[in-house]
N, C-alpha and C positions, 0 to 999 in steps of 0.2 A: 504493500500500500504506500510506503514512502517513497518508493521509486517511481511511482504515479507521480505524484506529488511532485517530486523532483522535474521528473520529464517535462509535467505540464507547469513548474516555475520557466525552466530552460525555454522552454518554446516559448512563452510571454516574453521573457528578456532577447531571445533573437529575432523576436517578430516586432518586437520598438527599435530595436539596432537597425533592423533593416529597413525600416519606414523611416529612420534617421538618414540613414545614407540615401537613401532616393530623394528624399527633398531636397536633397543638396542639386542636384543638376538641373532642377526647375528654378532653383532661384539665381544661376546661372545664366537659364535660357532667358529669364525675366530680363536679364542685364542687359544682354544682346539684343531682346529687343527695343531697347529702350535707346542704345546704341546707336542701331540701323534708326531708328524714329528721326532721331538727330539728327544726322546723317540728308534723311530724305528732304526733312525740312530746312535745311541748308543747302539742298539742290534747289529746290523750290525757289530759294531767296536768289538764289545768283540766274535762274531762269529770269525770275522778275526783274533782277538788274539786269540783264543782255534785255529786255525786251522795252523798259521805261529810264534809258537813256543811265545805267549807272546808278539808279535810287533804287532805294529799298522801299517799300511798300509804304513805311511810316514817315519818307519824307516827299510823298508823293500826295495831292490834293486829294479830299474822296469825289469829287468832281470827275479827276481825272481815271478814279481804280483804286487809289490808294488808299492809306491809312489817315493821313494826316488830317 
């Protein structure tokens, strides 16, 4: 009967170890996308300068598209 017991402590404590180590490469992935996010919207920005002369959205009129 103690070795039930036993068994089924061991499996609880490698069944938390291992739900530990997984969350690790999700909050990883989190990072990368947050990464790439940047990234895209920092594409975005230099589109909008090749297109409205060198400004950036916020020093553009909203008249004209922009932020300003």
């Amino acid at each position: 009967m103690e070795g039930v017991v036993v068994v089924a402590v061991l499996t609880v404590v490698v069944a938390v170890f291992l739900s530990a180590l997984y969350s690790g490469p999700r909050h990883v992935v989190s990072k990368l996308d947050c990464v790439n996010n940047v990234k895209e919207i920092d594409i975005a920005f230099r589109i909008w300068e090749g297109d409205n002369g060198d400004k950036r959205p916020m020093e553009v009129p909203v008249a004209l598209g922009g932020a300003q």
